[in-house]
Steps between C-alpha positions, in 0.01 A plus 500: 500500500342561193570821342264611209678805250376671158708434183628409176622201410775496269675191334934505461586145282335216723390729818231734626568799723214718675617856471276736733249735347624779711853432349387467134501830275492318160538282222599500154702427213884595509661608203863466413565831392385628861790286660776633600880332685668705677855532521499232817265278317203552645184499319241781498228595270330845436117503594359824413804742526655293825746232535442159717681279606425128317464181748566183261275292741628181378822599630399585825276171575699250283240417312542216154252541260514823432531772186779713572436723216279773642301572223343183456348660860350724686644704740318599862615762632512515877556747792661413848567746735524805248722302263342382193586169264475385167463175546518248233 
């Protein structure tokens, strides 16, 4: 079966990902002071008076290769089932 979809291709160290267009909301440069931990940890980062949750895709696919520092990135922020991602 061959199963044809619209998106964005987007690079994490040595792999490529196709994130859907109907999941994509945006891209762009993170900032450090827009970061925040919370008291479990967790990363989040303030887009326009809201907080998100970060996804550290490199983590999550065990990828080599990769920057790990953020803002040598972009981030794409993503929505799933009315939850939305930075994801970096």
């Amino acid at each position: 079966m061959l199963v044809i979809i619209d998106g964005m291709n987007v690079r994490v160290g040595d792999a490529n990902y196709t994130v859907p267009t109907t999941s994509f909301k945006e891209s762009f440069k993170p900032k450090l002071s827009d970061v925040i931990t919370d008291p479990d940890g967790n990363e989040m980062i303030m887009v326009r008076g809201h907080c998100y949750p970060i996804l550290r895709l490199h983590e999550r696919f065990h990828t080599r290769d990769s920057y790990t520092d953020f803002t040598e990135g972009i981030f794409v922020m993503i929505e799933q089932m009315a939850k939305a991602y930075a994801c970096s």
